[in-house]
C-alpha angles and dihedrals in degrees: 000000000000086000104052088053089056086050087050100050095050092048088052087046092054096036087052110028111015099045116039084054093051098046098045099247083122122056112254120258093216127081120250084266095177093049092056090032087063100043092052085051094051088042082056102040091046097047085050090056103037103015080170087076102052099117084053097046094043088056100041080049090050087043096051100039132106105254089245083083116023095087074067101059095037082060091045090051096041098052085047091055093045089053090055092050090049095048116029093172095048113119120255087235099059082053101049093050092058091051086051084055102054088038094059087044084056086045091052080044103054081040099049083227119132110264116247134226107233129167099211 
């Protein structure tokens, strides 16, 4: 008898909560990671190629992104532009590097991955 209510109990453990996540029937709990994932990537492949254009690229990526992250790209956006107000000679480049930075720091992130410490 004892035996028939464990086995019960597993199959109703796989019909309620196994199933129905698996098979898509319950939302997912994760992020749409890739998604993210793709548009960091462009944001960095695109401030690599035209670093002019940060302000642009940081707020198209703010715009695009899932809101699990967009509260880190705002804060990505709003310490560059304090940056710029603190140091009005400062070269775009410096400045671009730092938002890399922070942009491969969201990446590791997303990932789950240790940021690492580049110079680039």
């Amino acid at each position: 008898m004892n035996r028939y209510k464990k086995i019960n109990h597993v199959v109703f453990f796989i019909l309620i909560v196994i199933l129905p996540s698996s098979c898509g029937f319950l939302p997912s709990p994760m992020p749409p990671i890739n998604d993210a994932l793709t548009q960091v990537n462009q944001a960095i492949e695109n401030l690599d190629n035209n670093s002019a254009s940060w302000q642009q690229i940081l707020t198209d990526l703010k715009d695009q992104i899932d809101v699990t992250f967009k509260q880190d790209v705002t804060t990505i956006i709003d310490r560059a532009i304090m940056s710029t107000g603190e140091q009005a000679n400062c070269l775009i480049d410096i400045r671009v590097q730092q938002i890399r930075k922070a942009l491969l720091a969201l990446r590791a992130r997303i990932t789950g991955e240790e940021p690492q410490l580049l110079n680039r």
